[in-house]
C-alpha positions in Angstrom: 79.7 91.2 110.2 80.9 94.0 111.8 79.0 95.4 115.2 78.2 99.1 116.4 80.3 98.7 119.2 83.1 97.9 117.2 82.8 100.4 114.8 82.3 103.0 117.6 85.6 101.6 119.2 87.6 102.1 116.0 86.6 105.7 115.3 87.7 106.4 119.1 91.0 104.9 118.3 91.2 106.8 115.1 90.2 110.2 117.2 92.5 109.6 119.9 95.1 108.9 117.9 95.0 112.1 116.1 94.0 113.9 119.4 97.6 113.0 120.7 99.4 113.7 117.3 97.5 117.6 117.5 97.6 117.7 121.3 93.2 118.4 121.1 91.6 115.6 121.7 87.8 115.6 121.5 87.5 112.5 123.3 89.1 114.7 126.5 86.3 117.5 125.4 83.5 115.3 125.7 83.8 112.0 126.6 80.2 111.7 127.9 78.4 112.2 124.4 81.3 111.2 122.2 79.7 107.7 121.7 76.6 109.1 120.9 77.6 111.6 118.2 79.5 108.7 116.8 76.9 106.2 116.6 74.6 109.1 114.5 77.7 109.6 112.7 77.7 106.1 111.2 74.4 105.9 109.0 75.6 109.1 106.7 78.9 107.6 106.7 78.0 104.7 105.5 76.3 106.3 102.6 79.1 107.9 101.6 81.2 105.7 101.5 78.6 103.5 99.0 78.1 106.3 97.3 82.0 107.0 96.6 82.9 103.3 95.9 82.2 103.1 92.3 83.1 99.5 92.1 83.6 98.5 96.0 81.0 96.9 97.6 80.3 97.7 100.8 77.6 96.6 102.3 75.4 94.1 100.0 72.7 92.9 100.8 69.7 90.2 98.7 66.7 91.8 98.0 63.5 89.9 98.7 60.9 91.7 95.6 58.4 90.5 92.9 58.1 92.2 89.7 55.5 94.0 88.3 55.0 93.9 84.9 53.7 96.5 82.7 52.6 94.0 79.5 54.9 95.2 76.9 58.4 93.4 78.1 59.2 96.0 80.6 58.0 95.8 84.1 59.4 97.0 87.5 60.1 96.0 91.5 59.4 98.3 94.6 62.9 98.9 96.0 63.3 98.1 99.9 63.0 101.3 102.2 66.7 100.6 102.9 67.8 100.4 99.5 71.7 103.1 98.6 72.7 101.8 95.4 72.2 98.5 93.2 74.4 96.0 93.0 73.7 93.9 90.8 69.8 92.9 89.1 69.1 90.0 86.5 65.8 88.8 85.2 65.6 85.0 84.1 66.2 85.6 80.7 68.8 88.1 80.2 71.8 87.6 78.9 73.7 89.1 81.7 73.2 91.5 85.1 72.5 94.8 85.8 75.2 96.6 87.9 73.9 100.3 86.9 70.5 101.6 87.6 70.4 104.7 85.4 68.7 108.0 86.9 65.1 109.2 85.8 66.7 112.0 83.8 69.2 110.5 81.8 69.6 109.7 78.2 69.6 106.4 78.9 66.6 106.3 81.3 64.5 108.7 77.6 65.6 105.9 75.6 63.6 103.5 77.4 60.4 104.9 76.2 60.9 103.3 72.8 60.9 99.9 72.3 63.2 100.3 69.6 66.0 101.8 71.6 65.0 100.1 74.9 67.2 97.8 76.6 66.9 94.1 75.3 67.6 90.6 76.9 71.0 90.9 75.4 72.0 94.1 77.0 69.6 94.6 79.4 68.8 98.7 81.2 67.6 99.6 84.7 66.1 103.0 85.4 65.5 104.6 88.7 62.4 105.7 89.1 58.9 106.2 91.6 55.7 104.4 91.6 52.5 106.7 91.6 52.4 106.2 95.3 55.9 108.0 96.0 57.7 104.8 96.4 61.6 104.1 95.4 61.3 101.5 92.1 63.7 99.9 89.5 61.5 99.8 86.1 63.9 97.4 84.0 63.8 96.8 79.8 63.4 94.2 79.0 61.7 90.4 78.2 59.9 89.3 74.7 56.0 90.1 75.6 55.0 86.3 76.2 57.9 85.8 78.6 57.4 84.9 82.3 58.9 87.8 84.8 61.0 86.0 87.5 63.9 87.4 88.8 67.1 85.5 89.2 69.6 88.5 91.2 68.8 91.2 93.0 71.6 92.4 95.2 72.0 96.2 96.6 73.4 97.7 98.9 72.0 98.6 102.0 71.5 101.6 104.5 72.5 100.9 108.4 70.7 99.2 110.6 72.1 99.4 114.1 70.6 96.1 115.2 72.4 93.9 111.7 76.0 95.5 112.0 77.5 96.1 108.5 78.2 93.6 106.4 82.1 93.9 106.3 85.1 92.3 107.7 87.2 94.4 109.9 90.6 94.0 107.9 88.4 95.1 105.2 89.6 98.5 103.7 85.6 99.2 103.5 85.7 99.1 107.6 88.5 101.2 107.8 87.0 103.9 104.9 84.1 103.8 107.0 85.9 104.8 110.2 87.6 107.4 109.0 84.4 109.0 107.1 82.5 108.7 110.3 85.7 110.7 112.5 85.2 113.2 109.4 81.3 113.7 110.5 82.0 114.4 114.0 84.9 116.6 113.4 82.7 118.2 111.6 79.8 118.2 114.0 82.5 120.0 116.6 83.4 122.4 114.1 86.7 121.3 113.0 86.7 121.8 108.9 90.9 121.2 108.7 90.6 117.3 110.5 87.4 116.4 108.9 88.9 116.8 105.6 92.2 115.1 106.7 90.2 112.2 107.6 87.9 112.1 104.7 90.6 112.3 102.8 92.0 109.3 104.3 88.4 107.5 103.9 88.7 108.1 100.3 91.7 106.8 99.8 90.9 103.5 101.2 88.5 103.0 99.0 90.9 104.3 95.8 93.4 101.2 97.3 90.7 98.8 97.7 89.5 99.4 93.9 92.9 99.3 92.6 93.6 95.4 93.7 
């Protein structure tokens, strides 16, 4: 698990580091508040990072839900508030897991209005969706009608929470994508479009390395 502090002391190295190869460092600008902008840094970063790591995960974490079910088969689960991306989702039944959730408007997500082109035990579809009160869900398709709704996965991965850490290791090329897209933030944040690209860039790549192996 890795800390805030930790994080934060990485993207300092990563900052000064560069500061010294381009003779501007903003640790020298503003040392007082640099902790600070990095620690709001880290949340969006995070997201990013989920969000371009197709098949790396990042952060995972179990999700704790019960199902509702609608009576035909299908049903669906209130996501958790800090729910990014799924991860993985299987209902006792099914043939296999869920690593997709499909959005609301896709072709995939229309076909699941028909129960003869809905997803089946055998290949099983997640949709993302909303309940009528406004709240994040994941209708999935689907069970036989008689069949009990228990789920056997749920895995997702999960927004920051300053007081967990992140689950990562730090030789972890996640930790080190997540550095570097949190140094891209504040560069950006001090207006410095040229090194906030260089070190998403970087960020990125990690990731590309990390999916490759």
């Amino acid at each position: 698990m890795i800390t805030k502090d930790e994080i934060v002391a990485k993207v300092k190295a990563i900052m000064n580091e560069i500061g010294k190869e381009t003779n501007a460092s903003l640790l020298d600008e503003d040392t007082i508040k640099i902790d600070q902008y990095i620690e709001e840094c880290i949340g969006d970063a995070l997201s990013l990072v989920i969000l371009n790591s197709p098949n790396l995960v990042v952060n995972p974490k179990k999700g704790s839900v019960s199902p509702t079910t609608n009576g035909d088969g299908t049903g669906y689960v209130v996501l958790p508030d800090d729910f990014v991306k799924l991860v993985a989702f299987k209902m006792n039944g099914w043939k296999r897991s869920v690593s997709i959730a499909y959005p609301l408007d896709s072709e995939q997500a229309k076909e699941q209005g028909n129960e003869f082109t809905r997803g089946t035990k055998s290949k099983p579809v997640c949709v993302l969706s909303y309940s009528p009160e406004g709240k994040k869900t994941l209708e999935y398709y689907s069970l036989g009608d008689s069949e009990s709704h228990t789920i056997s996965v749920f895995v997702y991965e999960a927004a920051y929470d300053p007081s967990a850490g992140i689950n990562l290791k730090s030789n972890d090329p996640a930790f080190y994508a997540l550095c570097y897209m949190t140094a891209s933030l504040v560069y950006s944040i001090f207006e410095n479009p040229s090194t906030a690209k260089e070190m998403q860039t970087i960020a990125i790549n990690y990731i590309s390395n990390a999916i490759s192996h």
